[in-house]
N, C-alpha and C positions, 0 to 999 in steps of 0.2 A: 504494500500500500504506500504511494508515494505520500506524504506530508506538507502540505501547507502553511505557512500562515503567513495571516493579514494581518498586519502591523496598523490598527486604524483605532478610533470610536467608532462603534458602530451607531448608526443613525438611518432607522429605515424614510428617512427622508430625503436623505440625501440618494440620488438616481444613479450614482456612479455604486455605493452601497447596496441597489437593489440587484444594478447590474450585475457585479462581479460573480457572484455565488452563478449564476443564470453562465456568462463566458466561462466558469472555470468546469460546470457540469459541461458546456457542448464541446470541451477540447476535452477532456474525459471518455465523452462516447465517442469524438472524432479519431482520438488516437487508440482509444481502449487501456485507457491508462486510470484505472481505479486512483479515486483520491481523497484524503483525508483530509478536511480541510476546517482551519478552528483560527477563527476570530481574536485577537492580543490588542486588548486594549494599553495606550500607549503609557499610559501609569501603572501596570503591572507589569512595564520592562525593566528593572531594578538589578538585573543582573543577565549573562547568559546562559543560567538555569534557565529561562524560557524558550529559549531559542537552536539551542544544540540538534534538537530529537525533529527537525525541519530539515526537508530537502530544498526547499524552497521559499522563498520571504518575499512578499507583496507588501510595499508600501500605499497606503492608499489615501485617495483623496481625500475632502474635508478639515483640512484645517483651521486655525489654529488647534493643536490638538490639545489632549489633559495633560499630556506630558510631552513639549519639544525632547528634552536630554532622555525622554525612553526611544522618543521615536528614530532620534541621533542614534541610542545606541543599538538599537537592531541593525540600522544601516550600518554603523562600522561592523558588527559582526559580518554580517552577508560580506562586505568588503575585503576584511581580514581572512575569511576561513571560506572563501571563492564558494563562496552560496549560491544560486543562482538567484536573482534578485530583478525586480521589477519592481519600480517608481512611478507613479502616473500625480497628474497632480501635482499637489502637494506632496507625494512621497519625491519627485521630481527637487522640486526645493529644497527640500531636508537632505537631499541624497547632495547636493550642493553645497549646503553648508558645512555637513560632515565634512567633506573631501576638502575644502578649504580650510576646516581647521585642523583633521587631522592628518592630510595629506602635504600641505601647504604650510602648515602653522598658523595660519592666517586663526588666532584666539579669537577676535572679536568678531569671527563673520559673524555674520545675525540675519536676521529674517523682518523689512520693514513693516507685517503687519503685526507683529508681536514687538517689536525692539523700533519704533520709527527714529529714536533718537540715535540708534548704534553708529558707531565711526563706521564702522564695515558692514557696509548691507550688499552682501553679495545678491539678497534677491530684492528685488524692488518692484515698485509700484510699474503695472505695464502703460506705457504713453498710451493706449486704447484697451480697455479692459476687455477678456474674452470671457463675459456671462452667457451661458448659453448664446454660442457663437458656432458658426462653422468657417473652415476654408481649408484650404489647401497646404498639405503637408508633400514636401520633396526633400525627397531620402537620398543621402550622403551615398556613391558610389561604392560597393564593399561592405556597408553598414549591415548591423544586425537586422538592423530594419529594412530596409530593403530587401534581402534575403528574406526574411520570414513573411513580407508584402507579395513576393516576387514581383516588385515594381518599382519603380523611380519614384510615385505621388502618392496621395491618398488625400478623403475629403475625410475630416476627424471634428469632434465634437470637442469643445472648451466646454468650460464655468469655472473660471481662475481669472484675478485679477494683480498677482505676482508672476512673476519672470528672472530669466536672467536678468541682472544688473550689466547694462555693455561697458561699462565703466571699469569692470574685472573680466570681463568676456577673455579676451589674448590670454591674459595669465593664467585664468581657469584653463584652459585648452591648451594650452602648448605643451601638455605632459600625455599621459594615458589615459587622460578625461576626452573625450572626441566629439566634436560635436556629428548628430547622426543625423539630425531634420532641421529644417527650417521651415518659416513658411513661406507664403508667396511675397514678403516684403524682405526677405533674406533674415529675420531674426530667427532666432535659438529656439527652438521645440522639441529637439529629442537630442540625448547627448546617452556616451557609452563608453564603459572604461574599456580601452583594450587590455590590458593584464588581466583579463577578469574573463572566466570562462561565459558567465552572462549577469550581464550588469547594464540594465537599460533603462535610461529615464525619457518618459514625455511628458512632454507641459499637458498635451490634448488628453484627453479620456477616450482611449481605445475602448475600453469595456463596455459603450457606450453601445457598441453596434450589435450584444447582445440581447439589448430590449427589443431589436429587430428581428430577434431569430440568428442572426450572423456570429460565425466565430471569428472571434478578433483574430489575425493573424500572430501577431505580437502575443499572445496571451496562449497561442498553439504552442510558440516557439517558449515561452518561459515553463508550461508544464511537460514537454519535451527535453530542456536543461533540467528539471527536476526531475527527470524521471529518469535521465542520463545519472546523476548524481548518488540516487538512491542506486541503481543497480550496482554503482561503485562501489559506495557503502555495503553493499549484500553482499559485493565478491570480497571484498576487505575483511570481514567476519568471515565469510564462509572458510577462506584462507585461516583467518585466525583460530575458527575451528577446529578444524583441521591438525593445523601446525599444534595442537595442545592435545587431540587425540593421540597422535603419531606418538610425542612425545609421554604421554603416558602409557 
């Protein structure tokens, strides 16, 4: 049974909330990959006792959350111990701030709708908010995105009114941060660590396309890294098994 989790509050209000459970059942019967799948609210992350026994970590939309530093430290876990990991949203943001402070040193990146006063607001207020918004997403040649789209574009769904900051954009990206989407005005929408077997942030809300019926593609391709990762884990033990029967 592959393992899950969502890194969020949950709030059946919120439609990206409704969606997800809905995309992560249709990539389940799409792929035939059984999955376990359990909700972490972001004030019950206090340590990686929560997180270890996860092939896979979803940061999810809806921010501000109960706990910014729980929701940081899922994402350094996924980071650290090559989780496979998906950001949408607001998990997008936080998966930014993380990598800036703890990749960059950058201490005081912060988040302007929680910290408006912070020196370093790596994510900021977007020049035109995308509240229930659509447009066009074009995916970085090579990216994870596009491989998992099989395509160059996509029309994607918002309700987020933070972003990159372009003010840190260069410095954010010129390491194994990559940027992987923009939209049709050339700004930052999906970004992907390359050191990272999968490590994918978008501003837009892929899971969105599950209230339509549709499996997100991006959402195929993250319970496919998790499910790559659990087989590992099983052979890792199965070996470990083994190697302790033998030996007795």
């Amino acid at each position: 049974m592959i393992k899950i989790g969502l890194i969020g509050d949950l709030d059946e209000c919120v439609p990206a909330h409704r969606a997800i459970p809905i995309a992560l059942d249709l990539a389940s019967e799409s792929l035939g990959a059984p999955l376990d799948v359990e909700w972490i609210p972001t004030d019950a992350v206090k340590s990686e006792d929560k997180l270890f026994r996860f092939h896979g970590l979803w940061c999810v939309p809806a921010s501000p959350y109960r706990s910014m530093e729980g929701a940081i430290r899922a994402i350094r876990y996924a980071r650290e111990h090559a989780r496979p990991f998906l950001g949408t949203c607001g998990g997008f943001q936080h998966a930014v701030i993380e990598y800036a402070r703890n990749v960059l040193g950058w201490r005081d990146a912060d988040h302007a709708e929680t910290a408006p006063d912070a020196s370093l607001l790596v994510i900021a207020p977007l020049q035109c908010a995308l509240v229930e918004k659509t447009d066009s997403v074009l995916f970085s040649a090579g990216s994870r995105l596009s491989f998992a789209y099989g395509k160059d574009q996509s029309t994607e769904g918002y309700r987020c009114s933070y972003g990159l900051n372009p003010k840190f954009q260069a410095q954010l990206v010129e390491g194994p941060l990559q940027v992987a989407a923009r939209d049709s005005e050339g700004d930052v929408r999906g970004l992907e660590l390359d050191s990272h077997p999968f490590f994918v942030l978008t501003l837009f809300q892929p899971e969105r396309a599950a209230l339509r019926g549709v499996l997100p593609p991006i959402v195929a391709a993250f319970v496919t890294a998790s499910a790559a990762y659990a087989a590992q884990q099983g052979a890792v033990a199965d070996g470990q098994s083994a190697s302790r029967f033998v030996r007795g």
